[in-house]
N, C-alpha and C positions, 0 to 999 in steps of 0.2 A: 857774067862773073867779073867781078873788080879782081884785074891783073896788074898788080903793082911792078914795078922793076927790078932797081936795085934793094930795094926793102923785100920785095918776094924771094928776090935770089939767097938774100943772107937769112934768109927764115931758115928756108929751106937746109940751106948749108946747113946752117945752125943744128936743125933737127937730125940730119943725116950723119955728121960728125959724130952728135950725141949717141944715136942709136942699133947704126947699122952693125955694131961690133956684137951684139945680143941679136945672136940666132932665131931667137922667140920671134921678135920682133920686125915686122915688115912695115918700109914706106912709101907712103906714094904722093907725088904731085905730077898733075892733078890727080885724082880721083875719082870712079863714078859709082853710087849706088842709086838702088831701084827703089824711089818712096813707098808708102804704101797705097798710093792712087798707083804705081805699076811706071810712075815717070825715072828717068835717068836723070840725078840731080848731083850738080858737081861740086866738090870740098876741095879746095886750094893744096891742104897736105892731112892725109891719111895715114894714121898709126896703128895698125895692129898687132894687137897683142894676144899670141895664146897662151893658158896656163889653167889649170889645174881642168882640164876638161872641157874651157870654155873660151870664148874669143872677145876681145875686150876692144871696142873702138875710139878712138881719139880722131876730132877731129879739128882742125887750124884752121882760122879764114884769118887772112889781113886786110886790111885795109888802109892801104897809102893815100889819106885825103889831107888835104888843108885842115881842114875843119876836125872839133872830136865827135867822136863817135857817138850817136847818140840814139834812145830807147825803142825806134821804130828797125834800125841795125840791127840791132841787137837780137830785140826778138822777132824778125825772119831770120836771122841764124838760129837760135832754140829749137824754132817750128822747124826747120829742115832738118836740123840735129834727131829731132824727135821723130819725126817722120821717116827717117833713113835708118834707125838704129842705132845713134850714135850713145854710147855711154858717156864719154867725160867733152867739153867742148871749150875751146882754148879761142881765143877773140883777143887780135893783136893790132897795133893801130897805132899809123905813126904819130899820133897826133894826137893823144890818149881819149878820155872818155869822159864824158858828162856826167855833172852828181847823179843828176836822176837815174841816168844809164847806169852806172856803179850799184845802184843801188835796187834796179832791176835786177842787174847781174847776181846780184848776192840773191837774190827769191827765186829765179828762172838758175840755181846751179853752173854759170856761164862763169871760165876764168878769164878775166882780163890781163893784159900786157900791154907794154908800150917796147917798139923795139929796143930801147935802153935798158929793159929788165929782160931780155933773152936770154942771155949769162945762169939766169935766177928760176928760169921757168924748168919745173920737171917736169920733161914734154911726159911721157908717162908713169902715172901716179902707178902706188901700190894697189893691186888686184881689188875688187869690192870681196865686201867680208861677205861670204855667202855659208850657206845653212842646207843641210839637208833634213828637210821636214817629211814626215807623215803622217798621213790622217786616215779615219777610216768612216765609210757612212756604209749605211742599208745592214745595222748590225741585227743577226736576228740570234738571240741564244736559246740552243736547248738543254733541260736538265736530266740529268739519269738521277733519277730516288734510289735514295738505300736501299730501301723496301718497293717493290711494284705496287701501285695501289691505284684508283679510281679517284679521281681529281675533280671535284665539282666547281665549275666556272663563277665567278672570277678569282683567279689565280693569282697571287702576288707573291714575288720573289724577295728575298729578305738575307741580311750579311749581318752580322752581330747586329741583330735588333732593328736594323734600318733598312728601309724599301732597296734595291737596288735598280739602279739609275743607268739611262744611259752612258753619262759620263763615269759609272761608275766601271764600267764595260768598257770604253772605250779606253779608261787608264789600264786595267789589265791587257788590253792587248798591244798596250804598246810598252810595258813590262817583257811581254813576252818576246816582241819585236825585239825588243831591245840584246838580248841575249845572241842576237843570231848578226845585227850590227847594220847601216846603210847598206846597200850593193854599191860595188865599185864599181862596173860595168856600167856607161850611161846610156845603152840599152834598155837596163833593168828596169830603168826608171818609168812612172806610168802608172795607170791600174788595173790591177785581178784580184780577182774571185781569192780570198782565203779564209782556214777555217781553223782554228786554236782550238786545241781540247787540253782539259789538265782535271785533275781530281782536287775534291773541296773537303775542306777538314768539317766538322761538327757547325760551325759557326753559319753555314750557308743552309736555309729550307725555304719551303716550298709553304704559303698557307691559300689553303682553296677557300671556298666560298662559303663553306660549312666552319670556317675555323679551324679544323685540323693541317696540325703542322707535318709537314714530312719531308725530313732528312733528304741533304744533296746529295750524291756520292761524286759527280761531274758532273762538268759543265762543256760544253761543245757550241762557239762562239763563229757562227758563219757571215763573212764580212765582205766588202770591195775595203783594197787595200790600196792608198795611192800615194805615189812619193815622186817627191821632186827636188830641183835643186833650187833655193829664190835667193836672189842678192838681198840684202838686209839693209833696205831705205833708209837712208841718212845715217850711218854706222861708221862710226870712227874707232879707234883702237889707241890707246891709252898707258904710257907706264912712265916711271921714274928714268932721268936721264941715266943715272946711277948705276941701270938696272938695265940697260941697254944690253949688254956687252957679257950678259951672264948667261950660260950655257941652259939654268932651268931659271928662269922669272915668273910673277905673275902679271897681270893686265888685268884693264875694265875693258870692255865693251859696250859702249852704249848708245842709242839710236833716236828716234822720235819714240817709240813707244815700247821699250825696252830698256835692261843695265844686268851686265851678269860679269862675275869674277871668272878670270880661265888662267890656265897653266900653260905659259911656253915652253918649249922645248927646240933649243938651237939642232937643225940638223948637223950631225959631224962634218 
């Protein structure tokens, strides 16, 4: 590991000044995490951050050389980054960095600095925008008929006039989900076995294989239910300067393959 001197010392300062006063926040130099071949791999200054349930890693290499930095540097720092867990990765360098290396950096997510921009560096970013999703597979529904009656095979299920579809299932149960809200507890998170039942108005039947239609009265929808927490790849967060400073705002959100409008609310 390239151990710089006086350039490593004032990193460090730097970061330590900046940080230690936020309790959330832990640093270390050096550092060691376990890659995922199982090896002990070391980062120059290590930032951890916890917050909303989750632990967030920053990790710093410098590099005090003559020469700038260039593409083969670079990316064995990513590949360690990546390998160790790192979320966000900061590459500091007295000496700055080569076009081509700048311009790996911006593809491979890697910030650059020269120690002259330390001042400038926000050694830790704002939290990733993360998301609690759910899904649900192995959906099997059964129907209760208004009437009891003798069903000749093949059966098709039918919603004002149109076949019902798995996805048409899978939107009602997360309708239903929806009423009851994420679990807070990250515990909860994970998959089990659940089973939604609700009553159907007129518009839901049953037509068997003779053509006779007959009326739903319920439906009873038995599922694996799975929820997770995922950070939102490439997701930045967006509003007017203007609009900073106001207790309820709006904002975009948007990503590589997403854009949706939300509603801030400043905590008091």
């Amino acid at each position: 590991m390239n151990r710089p001197g006086k350039a490593f010392q004032d990193l460090v300062a730097q970061v330590e000044t900046t940080l230690l006063k936020d309790h959330t926040i832990k640093v270390e130099s050096p550092a060691f995490l376990v890659d995922k071949d199982g090896h002990r791999r070391e980062h120059d200054v290590l930032i951890t951050r916890r917050e909303h349930m989750r632990t967030y890693l920053t990790a710093i290499e410098c590099k005090d050389l003559k020469r700038k930095v260039g593409v083969p540097a670079l990316e064995a720092f990513r590949t360690k980054c990546d390998s160790t867990g790192i979320n966000s990765a900061v590459l500091v360098s007295s000496s700055g960095f080569t076009k081509s290396a700048l311009k790996t950096a911006k593809r491979l997510n890697v910030q650059c600095f020269t120690l002259q921009q330390l001042d400038q560096v926000p050694w830790v970013n704002g939290a990733p925008l993360i998301q609690f999703r759910r899904r649900f597979s192995d959906i099997e529904p059964q129907y209760t008929l208004a009437k009891p009656a003798f069903l000749v095979e093949p059966i098709e299920a039918f919603y004002d006039g149109n076949p019902i579809t798995w996805k048409w299932l899978e939107d009602i149960l997360h309708e239903i989900s929806s009423r009851v809200g994420p679990p807070i507890d990250p515990n909860s998170l994970g998959s089990r076995a659940r089973r939604a039942s609700f009553d159907c108005a007129s518009s839901i039947w049953l037509e068997d294989g003779k053509g006779i239609v007959h009326l739903v009265a319920a439906i009873t929808i038995d599922c694996v239910e799975h929820d997770e927490i995922v950070e939102l790849a490439g997701a930045s967060l967006s509003y007017g300067d203007d609009q900073r400073s106001m207790p309820i705002t709006s904002a975009q959100i948007s990503g590589t393959d997403f854009e949706a409008n939300i509603i801030l609310i400043k905590d008091p």
